[in-house]
LORO-145818 format. One record per residue (C-alpha): residue number from 1; y, z, x. Coordinates in nm, 3 decimals. Layout:
residues N
+------+---------+---------+---------+
| resi |       Y |       Z |       X |
+------+---------+---------+---------+
|  NUM |       Y |       Z |       X |
...
+------+---------+---------+---------+
END
This chain:
residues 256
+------+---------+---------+---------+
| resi |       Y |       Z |       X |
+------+---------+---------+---------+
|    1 |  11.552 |   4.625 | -12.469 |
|    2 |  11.451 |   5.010 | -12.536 |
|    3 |  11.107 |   4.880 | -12.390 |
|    4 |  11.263 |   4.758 | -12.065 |
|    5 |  11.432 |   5.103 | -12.049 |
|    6 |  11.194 |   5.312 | -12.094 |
|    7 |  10.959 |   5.124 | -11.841 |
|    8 |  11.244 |   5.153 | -11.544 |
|    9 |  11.270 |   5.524 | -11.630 |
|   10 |  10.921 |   5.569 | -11.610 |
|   11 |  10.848 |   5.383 | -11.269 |
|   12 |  11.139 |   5.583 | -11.135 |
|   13 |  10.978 |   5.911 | -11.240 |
|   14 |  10.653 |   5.764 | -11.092 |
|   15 |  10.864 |   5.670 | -10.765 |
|   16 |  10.980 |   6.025 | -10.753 |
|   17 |  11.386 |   5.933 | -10.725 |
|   18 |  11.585 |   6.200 | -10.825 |
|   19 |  11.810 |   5.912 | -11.090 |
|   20 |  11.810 |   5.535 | -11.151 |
|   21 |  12.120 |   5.349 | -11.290 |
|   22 |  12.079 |   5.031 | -11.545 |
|   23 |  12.303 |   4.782 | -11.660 |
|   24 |  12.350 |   4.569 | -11.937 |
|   25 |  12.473 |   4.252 | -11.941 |
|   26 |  12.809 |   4.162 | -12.177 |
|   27 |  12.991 |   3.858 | -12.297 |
|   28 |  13.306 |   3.996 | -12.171 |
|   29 |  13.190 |   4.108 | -11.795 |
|   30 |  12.845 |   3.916 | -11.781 |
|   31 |  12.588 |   4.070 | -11.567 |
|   32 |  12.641 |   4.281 | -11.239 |
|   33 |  12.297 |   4.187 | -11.115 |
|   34 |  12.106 |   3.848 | -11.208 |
|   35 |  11.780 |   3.721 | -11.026 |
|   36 |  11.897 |   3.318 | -10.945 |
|   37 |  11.610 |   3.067 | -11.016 |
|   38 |  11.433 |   3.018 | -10.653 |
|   39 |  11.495 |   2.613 | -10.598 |
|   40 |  11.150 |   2.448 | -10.533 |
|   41 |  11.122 |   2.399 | -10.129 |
|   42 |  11.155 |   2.029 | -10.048 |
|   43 |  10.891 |   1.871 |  -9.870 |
|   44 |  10.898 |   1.894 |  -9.465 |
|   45 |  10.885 |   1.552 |  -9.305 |
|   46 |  10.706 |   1.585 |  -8.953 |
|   47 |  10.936 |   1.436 |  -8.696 |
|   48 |  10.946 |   1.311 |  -8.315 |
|   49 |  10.938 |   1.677 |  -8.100 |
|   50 |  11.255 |   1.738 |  -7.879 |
|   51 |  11.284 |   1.955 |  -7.556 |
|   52 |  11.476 |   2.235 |  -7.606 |
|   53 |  11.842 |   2.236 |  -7.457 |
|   54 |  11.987 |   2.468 |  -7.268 |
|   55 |  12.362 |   2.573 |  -7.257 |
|   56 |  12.439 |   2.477 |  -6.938 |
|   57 |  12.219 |   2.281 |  -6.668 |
|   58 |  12.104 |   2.526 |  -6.346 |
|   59 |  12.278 |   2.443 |  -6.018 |
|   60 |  12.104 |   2.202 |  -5.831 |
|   61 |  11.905 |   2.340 |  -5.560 |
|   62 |  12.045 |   2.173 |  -5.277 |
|   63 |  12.392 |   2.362 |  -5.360 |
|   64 |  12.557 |   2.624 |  -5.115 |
|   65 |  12.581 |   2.926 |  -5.213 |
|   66 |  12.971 |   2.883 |  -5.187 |
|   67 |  12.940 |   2.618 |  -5.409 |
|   68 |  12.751 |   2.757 |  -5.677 |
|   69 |  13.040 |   3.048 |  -5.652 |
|   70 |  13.310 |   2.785 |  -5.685 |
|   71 |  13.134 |   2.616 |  -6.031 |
|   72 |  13.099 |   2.976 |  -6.142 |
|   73 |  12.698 |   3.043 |  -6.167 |
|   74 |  12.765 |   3.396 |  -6.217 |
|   75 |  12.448 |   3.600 |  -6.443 |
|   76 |  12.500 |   3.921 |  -6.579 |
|   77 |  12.169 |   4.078 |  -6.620 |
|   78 |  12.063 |   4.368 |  -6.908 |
|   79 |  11.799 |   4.515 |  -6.683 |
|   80 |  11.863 |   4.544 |  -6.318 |
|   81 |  11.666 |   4.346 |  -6.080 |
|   82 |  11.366 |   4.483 |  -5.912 |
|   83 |  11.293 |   4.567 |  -5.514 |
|   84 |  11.115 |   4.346 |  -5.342 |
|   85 |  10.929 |   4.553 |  -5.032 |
|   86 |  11.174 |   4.407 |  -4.758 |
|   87 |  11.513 |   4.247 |  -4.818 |
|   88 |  11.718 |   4.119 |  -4.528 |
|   89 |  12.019 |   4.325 |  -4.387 |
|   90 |  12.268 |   4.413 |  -4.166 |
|   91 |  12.408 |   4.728 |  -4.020 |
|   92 |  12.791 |   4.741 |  -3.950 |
|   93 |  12.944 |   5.077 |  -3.696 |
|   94 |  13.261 |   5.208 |  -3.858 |
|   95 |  13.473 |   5.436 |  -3.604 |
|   96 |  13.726 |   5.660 |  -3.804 |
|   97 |  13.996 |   5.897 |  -3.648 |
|   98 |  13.904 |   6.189 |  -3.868 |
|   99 |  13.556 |   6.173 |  -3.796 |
|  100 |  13.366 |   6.265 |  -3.459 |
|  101 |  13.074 |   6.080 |  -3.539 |
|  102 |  13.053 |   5.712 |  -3.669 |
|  103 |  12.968 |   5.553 |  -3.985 |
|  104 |  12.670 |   5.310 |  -4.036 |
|  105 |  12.706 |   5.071 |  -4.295 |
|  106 |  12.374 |   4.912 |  -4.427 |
|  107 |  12.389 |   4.600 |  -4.671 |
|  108 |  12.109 |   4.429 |  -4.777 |
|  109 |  12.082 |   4.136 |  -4.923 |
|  110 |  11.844 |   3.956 |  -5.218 |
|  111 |  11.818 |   3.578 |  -5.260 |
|  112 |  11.859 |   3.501 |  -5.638 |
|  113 |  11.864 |   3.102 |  -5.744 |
|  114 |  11.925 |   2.963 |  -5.440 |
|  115 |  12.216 |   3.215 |  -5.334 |
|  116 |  12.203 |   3.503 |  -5.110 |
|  117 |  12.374 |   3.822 |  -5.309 |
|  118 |  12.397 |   4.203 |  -5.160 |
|  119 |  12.139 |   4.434 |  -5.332 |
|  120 |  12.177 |   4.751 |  -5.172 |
|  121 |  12.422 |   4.952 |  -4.969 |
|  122 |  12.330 |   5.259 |  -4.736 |
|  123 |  12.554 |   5.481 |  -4.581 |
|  124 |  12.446 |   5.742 |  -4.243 |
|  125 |  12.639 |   5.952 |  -3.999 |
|  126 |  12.604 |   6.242 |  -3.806 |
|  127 |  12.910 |   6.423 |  -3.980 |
|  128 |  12.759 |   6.591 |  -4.256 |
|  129 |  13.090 |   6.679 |  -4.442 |
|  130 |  13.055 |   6.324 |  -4.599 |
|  131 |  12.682 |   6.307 |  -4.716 |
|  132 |  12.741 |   6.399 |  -5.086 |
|  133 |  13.028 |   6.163 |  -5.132 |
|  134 |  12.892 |   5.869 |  -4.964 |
|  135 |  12.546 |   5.945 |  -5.136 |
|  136 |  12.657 |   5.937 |  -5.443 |
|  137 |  12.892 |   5.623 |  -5.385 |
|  138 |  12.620 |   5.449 |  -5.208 |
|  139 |  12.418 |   5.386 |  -5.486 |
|  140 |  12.697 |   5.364 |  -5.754 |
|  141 |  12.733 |   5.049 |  -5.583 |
|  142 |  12.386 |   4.946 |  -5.540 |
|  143 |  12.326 |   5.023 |  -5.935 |
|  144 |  12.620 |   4.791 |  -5.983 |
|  145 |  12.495 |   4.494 |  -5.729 |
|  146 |  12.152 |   4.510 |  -5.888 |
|  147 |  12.269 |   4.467 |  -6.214 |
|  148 |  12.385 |   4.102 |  -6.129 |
|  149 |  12.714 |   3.888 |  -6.209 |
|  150 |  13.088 |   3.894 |  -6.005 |
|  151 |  13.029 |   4.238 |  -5.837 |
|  152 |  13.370 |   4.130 |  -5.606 |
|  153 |  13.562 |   4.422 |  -5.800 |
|  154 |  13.364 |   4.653 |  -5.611 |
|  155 |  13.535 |   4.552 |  -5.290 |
|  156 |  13.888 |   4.559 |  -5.422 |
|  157 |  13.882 |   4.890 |  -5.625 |
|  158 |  13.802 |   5.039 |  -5.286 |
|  159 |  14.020 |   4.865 |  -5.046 |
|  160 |  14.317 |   4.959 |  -5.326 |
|  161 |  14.212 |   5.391 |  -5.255 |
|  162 |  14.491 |   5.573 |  -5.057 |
|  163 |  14.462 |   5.899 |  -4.837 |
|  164 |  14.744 |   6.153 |  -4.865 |
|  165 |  14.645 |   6.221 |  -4.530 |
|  166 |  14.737 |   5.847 |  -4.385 |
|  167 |  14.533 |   5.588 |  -4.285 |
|  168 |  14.478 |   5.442 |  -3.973 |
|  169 |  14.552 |   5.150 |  -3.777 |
|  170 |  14.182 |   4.882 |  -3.744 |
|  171 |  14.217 |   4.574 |  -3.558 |
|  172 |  14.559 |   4.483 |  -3.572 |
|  173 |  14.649 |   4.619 |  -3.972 |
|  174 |  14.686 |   4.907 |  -4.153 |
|  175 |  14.374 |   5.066 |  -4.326 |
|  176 |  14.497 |   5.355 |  -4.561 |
|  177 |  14.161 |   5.519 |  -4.583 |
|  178 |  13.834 |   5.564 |  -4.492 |
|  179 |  13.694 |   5.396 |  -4.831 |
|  180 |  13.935 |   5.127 |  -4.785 |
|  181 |  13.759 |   5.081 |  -4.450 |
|  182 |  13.415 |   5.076 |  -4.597 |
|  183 |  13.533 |   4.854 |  -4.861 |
|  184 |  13.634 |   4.608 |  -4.614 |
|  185 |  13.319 |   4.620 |  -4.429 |
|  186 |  13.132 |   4.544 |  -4.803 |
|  187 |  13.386 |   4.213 |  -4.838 |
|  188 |  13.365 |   4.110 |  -4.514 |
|  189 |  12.973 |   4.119 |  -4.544 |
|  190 |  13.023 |   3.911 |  -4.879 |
|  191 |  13.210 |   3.687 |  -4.698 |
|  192 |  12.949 |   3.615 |  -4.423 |
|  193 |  12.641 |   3.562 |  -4.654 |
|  194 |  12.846 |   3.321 |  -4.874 |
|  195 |  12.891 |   3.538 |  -5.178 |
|  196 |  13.268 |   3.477 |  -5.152 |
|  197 |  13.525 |   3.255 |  -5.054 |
|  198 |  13.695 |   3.319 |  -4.707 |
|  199 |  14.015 |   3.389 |  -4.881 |
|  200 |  14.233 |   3.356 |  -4.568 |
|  201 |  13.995 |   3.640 |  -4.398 |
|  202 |  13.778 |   3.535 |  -4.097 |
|  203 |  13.432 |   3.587 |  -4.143 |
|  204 |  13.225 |   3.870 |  -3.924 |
|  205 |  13.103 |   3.662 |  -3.567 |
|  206 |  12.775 |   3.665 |  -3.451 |
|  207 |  12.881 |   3.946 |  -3.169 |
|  208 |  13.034 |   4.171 |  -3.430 |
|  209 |  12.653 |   4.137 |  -3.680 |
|  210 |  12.320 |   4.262 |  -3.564 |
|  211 |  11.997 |   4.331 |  -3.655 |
|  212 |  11.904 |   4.650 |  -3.870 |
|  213 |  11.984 |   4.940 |  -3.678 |
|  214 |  12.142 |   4.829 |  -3.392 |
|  215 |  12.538 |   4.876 |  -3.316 |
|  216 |  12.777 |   4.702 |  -3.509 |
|  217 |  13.147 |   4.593 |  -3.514 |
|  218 |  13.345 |   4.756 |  -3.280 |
|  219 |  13.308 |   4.986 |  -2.970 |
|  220 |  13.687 |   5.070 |  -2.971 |
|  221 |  13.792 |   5.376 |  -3.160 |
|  222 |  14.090 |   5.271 |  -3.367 |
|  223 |  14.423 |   5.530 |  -3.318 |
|  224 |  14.537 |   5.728 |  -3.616 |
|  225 |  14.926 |   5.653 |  -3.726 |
|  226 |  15.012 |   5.982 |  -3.719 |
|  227 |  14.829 |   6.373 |  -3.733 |
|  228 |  14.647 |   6.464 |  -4.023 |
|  229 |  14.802 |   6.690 |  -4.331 |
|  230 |  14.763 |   7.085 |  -4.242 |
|  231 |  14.598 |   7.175 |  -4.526 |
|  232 |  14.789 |   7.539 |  -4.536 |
|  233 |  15.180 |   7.463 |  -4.454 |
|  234 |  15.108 |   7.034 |  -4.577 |
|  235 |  15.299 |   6.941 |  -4.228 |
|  236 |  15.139 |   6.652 |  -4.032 |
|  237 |  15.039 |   6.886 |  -3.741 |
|  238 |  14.725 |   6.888 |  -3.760 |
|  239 |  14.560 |   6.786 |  -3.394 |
|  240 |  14.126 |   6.898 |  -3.247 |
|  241 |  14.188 |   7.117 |  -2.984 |
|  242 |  13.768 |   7.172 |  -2.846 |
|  243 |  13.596 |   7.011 |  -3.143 |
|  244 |  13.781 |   7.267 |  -3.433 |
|  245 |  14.124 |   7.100 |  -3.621 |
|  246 |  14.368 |   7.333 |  -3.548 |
|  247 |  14.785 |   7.309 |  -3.692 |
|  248 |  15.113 |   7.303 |  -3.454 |
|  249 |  15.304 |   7.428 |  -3.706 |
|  250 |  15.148 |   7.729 |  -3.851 |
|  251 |  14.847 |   7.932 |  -3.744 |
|  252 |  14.570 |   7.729 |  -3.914 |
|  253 |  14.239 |   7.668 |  -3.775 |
|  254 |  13.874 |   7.567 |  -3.985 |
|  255 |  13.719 |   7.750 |  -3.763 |
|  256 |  13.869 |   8.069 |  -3.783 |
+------+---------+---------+---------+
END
């Protein structure tokens, strides 16, 4: 045994470890470490080869889309999917009170195993004041389309978003902001590729979807519920008087 030590305390000094621990095996306790007897490898027998089997079958190809939503094909992807150099869209014109100039709502779309799924979202306007929210939530959305699976929470964390301000009144029901609004124009879009049910919602007609670029939706400028929240006294006087938002109540103006 003194010749086992001594030649584990000498490859550890050759190893250059700072301490090595040993045991000794006991009647009482037995071993703490023992090396089991490697059992011999039994002989392989070559057998018939066999495909190999997937989980769950694809969808057959001559499924909807809305079917293949209804059995649940929904992939959840670890990298997101890549560009192609065109994609198929549609541009949708949202009129808000607040807001002197429009909203253009771009959605394009990516055809993935048979089903048409939005890809990418883009959002212009002439009213500068929101270009750094609606860049920035423009392609927190695309990042999360692109990245696969039931991306349908996207629609209803935004239509669920209330102004302090008040919303406004679109087509016959209450909005109760302008993300709500753009939400709704993301779900209704879902709705008229096939990427989700109807849900009791009519679809977007042919008049009310166009081509890339060209006018969208609705001519009509929906009519605010009530005046916006003065920002100064927080009464709902606020009215434009000549293009500048000025309050009733107090003597508030942006552009004084």
């Amino acid at each position: 045994p003194f010749e086992r030590f001594k030649d584990v305390y000498l490859q550890a000094y050759a190893l250059g470890c700072k301490g090595c621990t040993t045991y000794r095996p006991n009647e009482v306790t037995g071993a703490v470490l023992a090396a089991r007897p490697e059992a011999p490898a039994e002989p392989r027998v070559p057998g018939p080869m066999r495909q190999p089997e997937l989980p769950l079958p694809p969808p057959a190809p001559s499924l909807k889309p809305a079917d293949i939503f209804e059995a649940g094909a929904v992939v959840y992807m670890t990298q997101p999917l890549s560009r192609p150099e065109a994609l198929p869209g549609q541009t949708y014109k949202l009129n808000w009170p607040d807001s002197e100039h429009a909203l253009y709502i771009t959605l394009n779309d990516i055809v993935q195993d048979g089903r048409r799924r939005p890809f990418e979202v883009f959002i212009n306007s002439k009213n500068m004041e929101h270009y750094a929210w609606t860049v920035a939530l423009t392609r927190m959305i695309s990042a999360v389309f692109r990245r696969g699976g039931d991306v349908s929470f996207v629609v209803e964390e935004m239509k669920a978003v209330f102004d302090p301000r008040g919303g406004a009144w679109m087509e016959g029901r209450y909005v109760p902001s302008l993300l709500a609004a753009i939400g709704d124009v993301i779900e209704r879009h879902m709705i008229e590729i096939g990427f989700l049910p109807a849900r009791g919602q009519r679809a977007v007609t042919s008049e009310q979807k166009l081509a890339v670029g060209s006018p969208l939706i609705s001519d009509q400028r929906p009519r605010a519920t009530r005046m916006a929240q003065c920002p100064k006294c927080g009464e709902a006087a606020l009215i434009r008087i000549e293009g500048c938002d000025q309050c009733t109540s107090c003597d508030y103006s942006k552009c004084w």
